[in-house]
C-alpha positions in Angstrom: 178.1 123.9 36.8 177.5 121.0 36.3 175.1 119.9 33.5 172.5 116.6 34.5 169.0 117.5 33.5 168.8 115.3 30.1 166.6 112.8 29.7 169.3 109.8 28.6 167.0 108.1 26.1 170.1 106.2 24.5 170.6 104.9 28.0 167.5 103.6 28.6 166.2 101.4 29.8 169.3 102.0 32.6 167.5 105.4 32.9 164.0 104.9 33.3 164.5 104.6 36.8 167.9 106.7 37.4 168.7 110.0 36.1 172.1 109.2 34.0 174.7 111.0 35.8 174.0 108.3 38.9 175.0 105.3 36.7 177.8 104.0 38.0 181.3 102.9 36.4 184.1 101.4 39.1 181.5 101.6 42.0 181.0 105.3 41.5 178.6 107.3 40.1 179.2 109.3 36.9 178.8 112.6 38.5 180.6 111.9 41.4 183.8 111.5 39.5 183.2 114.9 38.4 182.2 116.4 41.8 185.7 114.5 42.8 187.6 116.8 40.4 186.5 119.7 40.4 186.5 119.6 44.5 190.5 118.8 44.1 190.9 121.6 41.8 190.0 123.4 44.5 186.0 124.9 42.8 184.2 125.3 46.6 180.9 125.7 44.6 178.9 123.4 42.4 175.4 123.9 40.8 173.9 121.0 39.3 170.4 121.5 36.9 168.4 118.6 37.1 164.9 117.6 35.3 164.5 113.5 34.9 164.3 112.1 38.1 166.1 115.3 39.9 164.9 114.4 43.7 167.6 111.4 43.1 170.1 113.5 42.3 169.5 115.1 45.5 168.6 112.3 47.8 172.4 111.3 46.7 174.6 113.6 46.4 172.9 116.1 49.1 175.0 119.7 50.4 178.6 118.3 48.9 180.1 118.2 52.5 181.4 114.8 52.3 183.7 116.6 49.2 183.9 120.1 50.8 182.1 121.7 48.4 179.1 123.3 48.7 176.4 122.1 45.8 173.6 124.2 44.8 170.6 122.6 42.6 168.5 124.5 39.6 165.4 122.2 38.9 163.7 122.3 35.9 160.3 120.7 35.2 161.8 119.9 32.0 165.1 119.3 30.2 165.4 123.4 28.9 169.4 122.6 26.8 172.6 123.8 27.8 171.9 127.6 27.3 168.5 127.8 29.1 169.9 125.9 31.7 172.3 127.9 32.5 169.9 131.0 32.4 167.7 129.8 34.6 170.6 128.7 36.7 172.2 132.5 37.1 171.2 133.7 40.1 173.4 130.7 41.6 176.1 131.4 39.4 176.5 134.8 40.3 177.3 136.4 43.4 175.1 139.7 44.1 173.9 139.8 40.3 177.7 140.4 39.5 178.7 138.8 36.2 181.2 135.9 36.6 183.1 133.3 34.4 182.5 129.4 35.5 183.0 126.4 34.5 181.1 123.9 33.2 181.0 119.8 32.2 178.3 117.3 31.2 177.2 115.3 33.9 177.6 111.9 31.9 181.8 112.1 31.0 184.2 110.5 31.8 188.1 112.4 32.1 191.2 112.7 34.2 191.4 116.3 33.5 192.5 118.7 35.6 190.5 121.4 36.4 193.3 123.9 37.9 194.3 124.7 34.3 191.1 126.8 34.0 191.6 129.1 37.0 193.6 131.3 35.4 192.1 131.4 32.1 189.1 132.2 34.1 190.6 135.0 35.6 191.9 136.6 32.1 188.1 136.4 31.1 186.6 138.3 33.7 188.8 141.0 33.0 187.6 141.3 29.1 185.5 144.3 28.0 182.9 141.6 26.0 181.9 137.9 27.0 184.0 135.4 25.6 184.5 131.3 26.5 187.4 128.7 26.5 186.8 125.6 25.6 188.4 122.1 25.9 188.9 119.9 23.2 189.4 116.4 22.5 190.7 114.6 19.5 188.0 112.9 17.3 186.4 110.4 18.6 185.0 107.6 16.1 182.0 108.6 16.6 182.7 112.7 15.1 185.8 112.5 12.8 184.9 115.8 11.6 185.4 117.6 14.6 183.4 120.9 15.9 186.4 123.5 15.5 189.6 124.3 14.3 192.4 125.1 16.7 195.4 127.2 15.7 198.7 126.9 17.7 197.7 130.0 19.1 195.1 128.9 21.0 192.1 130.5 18.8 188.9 128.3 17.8 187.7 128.9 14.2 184.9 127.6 12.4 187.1 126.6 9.1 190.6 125.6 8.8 192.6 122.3 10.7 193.5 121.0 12.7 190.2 120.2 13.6 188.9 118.8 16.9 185.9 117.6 19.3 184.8 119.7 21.8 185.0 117.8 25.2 181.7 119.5 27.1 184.3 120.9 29.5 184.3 124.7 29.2 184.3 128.2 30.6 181.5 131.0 30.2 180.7 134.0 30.7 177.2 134.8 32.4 176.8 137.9 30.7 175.9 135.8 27.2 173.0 134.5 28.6 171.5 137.7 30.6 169.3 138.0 27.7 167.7 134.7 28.0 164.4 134.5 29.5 164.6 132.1 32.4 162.5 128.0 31.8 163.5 128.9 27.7 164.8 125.9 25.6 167.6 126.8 24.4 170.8 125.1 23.2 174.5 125.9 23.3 175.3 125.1 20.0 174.2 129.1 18.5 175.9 130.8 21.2 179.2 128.6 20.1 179.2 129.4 16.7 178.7 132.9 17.1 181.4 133.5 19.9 183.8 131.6 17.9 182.9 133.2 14.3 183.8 136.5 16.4 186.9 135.7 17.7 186.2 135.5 21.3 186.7 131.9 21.8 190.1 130.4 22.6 190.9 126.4 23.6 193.3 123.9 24.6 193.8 120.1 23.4 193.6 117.7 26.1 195.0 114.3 25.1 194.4 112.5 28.2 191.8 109.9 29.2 188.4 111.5 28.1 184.9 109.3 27.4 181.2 110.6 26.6 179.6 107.9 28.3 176.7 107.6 25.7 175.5 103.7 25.2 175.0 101.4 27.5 178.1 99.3 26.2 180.2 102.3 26.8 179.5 101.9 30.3 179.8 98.5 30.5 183.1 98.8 29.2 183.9 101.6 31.4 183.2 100.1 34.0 185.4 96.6 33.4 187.8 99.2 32.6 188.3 101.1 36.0 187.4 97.7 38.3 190.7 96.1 36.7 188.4 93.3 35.3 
């Protein structure tokens, strides 16, 4: 899943007239680097929520074809967070009502992960007897020194302790945390995170590599310099 129904105020006034994730940076749009990804990771299904300016979203990017995925679109009349996005957005992530694990990114970063490292994490997390989720995480940006959580060599997320680091919005989740949700509810992720963690059901991995939440308008500016060669 991918996550594009925020409104981008921070962007504007780029987004008055484009839904962020279609900005472009190096002649491409935002999203589409992702789409790129997660198609060579070999993911053959992509849902994408969508609020401000969501027809664009689909006049562009259309079935997924042209990247041999197939992508499947949740509208919401407005913005409903992470969480009741993705409630309102379960009966396209599951198959037959069958709980599942997926995987999910913000619409508006930047990264040269690789996605193949979460198929088999994925796979370990179906098999548990209560929900859990993985998430990736970045070193602190300038911008969140603090960090979110603590990450043990083990792999284990805490709330207290150090190392601590950012969470990247790249992740994995169960759908059966969000069964209880009531479909078009606001809702952020933020609870769900600190009480899956604060119960030791949420593990993580560092990633080190090239990683940017494209938040300003000078950050995609820079971006884009960045990835033309200029």
């Amino acid at each position: 899943m991918i996550f594009a129904a925020g409104r981008g105020e921070r962007m504007r006034p780029l987004t008055d007239r484009r839904p962020k994730p279609l900005l472009e940076a190096g002649g491409k749009a935002l999203i589409v680097w992702q789409i790129e990804r997660l198609a060579a990771a070999g993911f053959k299904t992509i849902v994408i929520n969508h609020a401000w300016l969501g027809r664009m979203l689909v006049s562009n990017l259309g079935n997924g074809s042209r990247w041999g995925v197939e992508i499947r679109y949740s509208p919401e009349i407005h913005a409903l967070e992470t969480a009741g996005g993705i409630a309102k957005a379960l009966p396209l992530l599951e198959k037959h009502g069958e709980a599942t694990v997926f995987a999910a990114v913000s619409g508006d970063v930047f990264c040269e992960f690789d996605y193949t490292h979460l198929h088999d994490r994925a796979a370990q997390m179906a098999l548990r007897d209560e929900p859990a989720m993985h998430l990736v995480m970045v070193p602190n940006p300038p911008f969140h020194t603090l960090g979110d959580f603590a990450l043990d060599p083990n792999g284990r997320l805490s709330l207290d302790g150090s190392p601590r680091f950012t969470f990247g919005n790249i992740g994995l989740y169960d759908t059966r945390m969000f069964r209880d949700l009531a479909p078009n509810t606001r809702r952020a992720l933020t609870p769900y995170y600190q009480e899956t963690v604060a119960a030791g059901r949420a593990t993580g991995e560092l990633y080190e590599g090239r990683w940017e939440n494209v938040g300003t308008a000078a950050q995609l500016e820079a971006l884009d310099r960045e990835l033309r060669g200029k």
